[in-house]
C-alpha positions in Angstrom: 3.6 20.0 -0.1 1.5 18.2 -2.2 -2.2 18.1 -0.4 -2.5 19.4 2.9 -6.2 19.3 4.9 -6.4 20.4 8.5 -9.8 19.8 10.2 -12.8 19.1 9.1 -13.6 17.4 5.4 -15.5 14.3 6.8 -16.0 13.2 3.2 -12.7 13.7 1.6 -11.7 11.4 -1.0 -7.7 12.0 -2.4 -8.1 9.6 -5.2 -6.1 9.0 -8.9 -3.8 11.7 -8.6 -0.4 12.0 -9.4 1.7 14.0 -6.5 5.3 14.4 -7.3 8.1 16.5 -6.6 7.1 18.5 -3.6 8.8 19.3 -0.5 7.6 20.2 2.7 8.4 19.9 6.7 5.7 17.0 7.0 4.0 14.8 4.9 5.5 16.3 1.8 3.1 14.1 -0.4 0.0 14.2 1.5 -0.8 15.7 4.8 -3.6 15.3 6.8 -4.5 16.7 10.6 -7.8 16.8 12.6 -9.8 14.8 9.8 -12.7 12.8 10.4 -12.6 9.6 7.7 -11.0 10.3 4.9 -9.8 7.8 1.8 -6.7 8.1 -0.3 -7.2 5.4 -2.7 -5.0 4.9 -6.2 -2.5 8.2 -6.1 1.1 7.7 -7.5 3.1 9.2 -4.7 6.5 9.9 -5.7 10.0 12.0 -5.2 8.5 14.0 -2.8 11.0 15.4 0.2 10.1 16.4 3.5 12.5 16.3 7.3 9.4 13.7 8.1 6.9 11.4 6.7 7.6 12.3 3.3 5.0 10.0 1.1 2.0 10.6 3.6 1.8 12.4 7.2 -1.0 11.6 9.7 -1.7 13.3 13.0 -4.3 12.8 14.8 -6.9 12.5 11.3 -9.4 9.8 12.0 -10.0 6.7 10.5 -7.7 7.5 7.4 -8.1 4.8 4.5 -5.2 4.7 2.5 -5.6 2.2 -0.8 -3.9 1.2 -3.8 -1.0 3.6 -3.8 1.8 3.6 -4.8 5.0 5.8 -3.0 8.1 5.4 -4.0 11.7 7.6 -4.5 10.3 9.8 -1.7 12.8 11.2 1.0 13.0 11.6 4.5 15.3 14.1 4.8 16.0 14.3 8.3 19.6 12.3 9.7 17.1 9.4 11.2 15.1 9.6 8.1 11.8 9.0 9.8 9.2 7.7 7.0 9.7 8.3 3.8 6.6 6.0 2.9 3.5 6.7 5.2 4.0 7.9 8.8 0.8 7.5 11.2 0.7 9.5 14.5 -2.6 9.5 16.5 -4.5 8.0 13.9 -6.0 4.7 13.7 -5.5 4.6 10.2 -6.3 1.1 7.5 -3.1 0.9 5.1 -4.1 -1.5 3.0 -2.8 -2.7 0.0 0.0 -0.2 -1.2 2.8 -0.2 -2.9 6.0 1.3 -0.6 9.2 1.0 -2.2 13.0 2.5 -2.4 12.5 5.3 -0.4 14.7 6.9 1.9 13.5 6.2 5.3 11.3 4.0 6.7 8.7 2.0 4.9 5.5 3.0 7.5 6.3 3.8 11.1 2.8 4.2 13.6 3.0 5.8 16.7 0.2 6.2 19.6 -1.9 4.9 17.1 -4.4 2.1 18.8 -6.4 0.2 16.4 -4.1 0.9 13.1 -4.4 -1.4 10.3 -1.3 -2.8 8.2 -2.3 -5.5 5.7 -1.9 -6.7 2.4 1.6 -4.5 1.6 4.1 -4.4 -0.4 7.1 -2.7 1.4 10.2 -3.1 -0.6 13.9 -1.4 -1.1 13.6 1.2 1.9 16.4 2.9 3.6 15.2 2.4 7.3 12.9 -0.3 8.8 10.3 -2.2 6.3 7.5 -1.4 8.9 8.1 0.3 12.7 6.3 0.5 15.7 7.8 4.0 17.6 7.3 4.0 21.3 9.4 6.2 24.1 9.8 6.3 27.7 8.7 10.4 27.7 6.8 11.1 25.1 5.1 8.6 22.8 3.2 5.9 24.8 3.1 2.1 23.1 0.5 1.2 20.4 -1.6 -1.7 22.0 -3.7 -2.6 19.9 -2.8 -2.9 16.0 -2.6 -5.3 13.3 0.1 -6.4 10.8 0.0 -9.0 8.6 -0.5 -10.2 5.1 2.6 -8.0 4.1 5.5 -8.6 1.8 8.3 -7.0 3.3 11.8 -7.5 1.5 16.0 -5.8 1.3 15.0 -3.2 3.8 18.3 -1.8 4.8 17.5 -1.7 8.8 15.4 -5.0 8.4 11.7 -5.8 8.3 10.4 -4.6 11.1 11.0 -2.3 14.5 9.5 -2.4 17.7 6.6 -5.4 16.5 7.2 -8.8 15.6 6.3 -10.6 11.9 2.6 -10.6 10.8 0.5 -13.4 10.8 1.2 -14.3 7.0 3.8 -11.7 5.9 6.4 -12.8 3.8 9.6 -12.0 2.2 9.9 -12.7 -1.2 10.7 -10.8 -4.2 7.5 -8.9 -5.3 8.5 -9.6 -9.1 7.9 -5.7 -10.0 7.5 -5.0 -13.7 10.7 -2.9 -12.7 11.6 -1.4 -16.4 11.0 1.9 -18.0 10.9 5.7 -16.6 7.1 5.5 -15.7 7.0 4.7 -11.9 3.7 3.8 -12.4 4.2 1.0 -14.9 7.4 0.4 -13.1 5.6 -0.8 -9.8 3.0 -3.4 -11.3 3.1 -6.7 -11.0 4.3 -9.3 -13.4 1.8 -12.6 -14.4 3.7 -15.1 -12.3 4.8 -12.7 -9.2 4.7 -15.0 -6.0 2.5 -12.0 -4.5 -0.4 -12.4 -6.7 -2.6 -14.7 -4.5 -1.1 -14.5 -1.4 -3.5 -11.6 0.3 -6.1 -11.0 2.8 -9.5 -10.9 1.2 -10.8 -10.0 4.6 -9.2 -6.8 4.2 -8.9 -5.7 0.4 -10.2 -2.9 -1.6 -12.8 -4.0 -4.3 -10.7 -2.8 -6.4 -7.0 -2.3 -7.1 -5.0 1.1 -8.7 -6.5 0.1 -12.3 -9.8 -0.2 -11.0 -9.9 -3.9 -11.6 -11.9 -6.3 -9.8 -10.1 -7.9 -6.8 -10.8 -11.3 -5.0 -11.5 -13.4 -8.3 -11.1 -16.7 -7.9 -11.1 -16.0 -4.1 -7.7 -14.7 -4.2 -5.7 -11.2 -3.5 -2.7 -9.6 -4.7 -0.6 -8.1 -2.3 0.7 -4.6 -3.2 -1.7 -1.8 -5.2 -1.9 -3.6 -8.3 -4.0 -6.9 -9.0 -3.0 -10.1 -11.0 -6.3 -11.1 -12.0 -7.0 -14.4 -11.5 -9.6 -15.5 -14.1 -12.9 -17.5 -13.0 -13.4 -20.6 -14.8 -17.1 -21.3 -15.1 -18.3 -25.1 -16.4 -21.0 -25.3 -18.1 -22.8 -29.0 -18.2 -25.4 -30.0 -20.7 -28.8 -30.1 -20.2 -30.2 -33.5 -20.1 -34.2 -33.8 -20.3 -36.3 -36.9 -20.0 -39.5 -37.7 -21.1 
């Protein structure tokens, strides 16, 4: 694969990298097992193939930030093509404001993973469920605590969502992605007037977005890894003195 850290690393920062065209059994893109709190903030994470969890693979890694990315064309190989965005096992993971589009599988799928954090995404164009919540009768008990909301999730081929109900604020809207040219990167910004570009949690985002501008001006968010920026109007009033 791509990156793959087992154990250990209680600083490790994956950030501005471009991870591409690598295949593996899990988390083809990025793996990460036994971590203590990592961040992967601003990576392009695409056409990566893997049987599972082909964009990013968690299993049991800590409290895993994961920040302005964008993953897209990545494939879960297997016949239920579990994940082909970000798949979260054991892990009480913040996913917040990504990019997740047209990938085969699902968009994010958790599992046994109390106190997971799903906000401020854009999950787009998957083949499988926008976002899922895996439980079984055997094996995987249910995830009871979590939140999910703030995200725009849109023409996922098995719907929005799987085993959890809509988030408080999600909608389902065309992101309005640049969507032209061979450069996924450029392909999966934003345009000006996208009905996306003020509709996030600043509770929960990032200071700053994949470009390293400045979220939350004019108290607003963009949902997604890349900002509209909203400029601040200032008003300046004369000075009056008296005598």
């Amino acid at each position: 694969g791509g990156l793959s850290v087992n154990s250990g690393s209680p600083d490790l920062i994956v950030r501005g990298n471009w991870i591409e065209d690598n295949t593996a059994g899990f988390g083809a893109g990025v793996y990460l097992q036994t971590t203590a709190a990592p961040w992967i903030d601003g990576n392009i994470i695409v056409t990566n193939t893997s049987n599972t969890a082909a964009g990013i693979g968690l299993y049991q890694a800590g409290v895993v930030t994961i920040t302005n990315n964008i993953l897209a064309h990545n494939v879960a190989s297997t016949t239920a093509h579990l994940a082909g965005g970000i798949l979260v096992d054991s892990s009480p993971a913040r996913i917040i404001n990504n990019t997740i589009a047209d990938n085969l599988g699902d968009g994010i799928i958790f599992q046994a993973a109390e106190d997971v954090a799903i906000v401020n995404n854009i999950v787009s164009g998957n083949l499988g469920h926008g976002i899922e919540h895996y439980s079984d009768t055997l094996w995987v008990s249910p995830t009871l605590v979590y939140t999910a909301a703030y995200n725009d999730i849109l023409n996922n081929s098995d719907g929005h969502y799987a085993g959890l109900s809509g988030g408080v604020h999600d909608l389902h809207v065309n992101p309005q992605f640049v969507g032209t040219g061979a450069d996924l990167r450029a392909f999966y910004h934003l345009q000006a007037a996208s009905p996306v570009s003020v509709t996030g949690s600043t509770a929960w985002a990032p200071e700053y977005d994949l470009d390293g501008d400045r979220r939350i001006l004019g108290g607003s968010v963009s949902m997604g890894a890349d900002e509209i920026a909203v400029v601040e109007r200032q008003l300046y009033l004369p000075v009056v003195l008296r005598h």
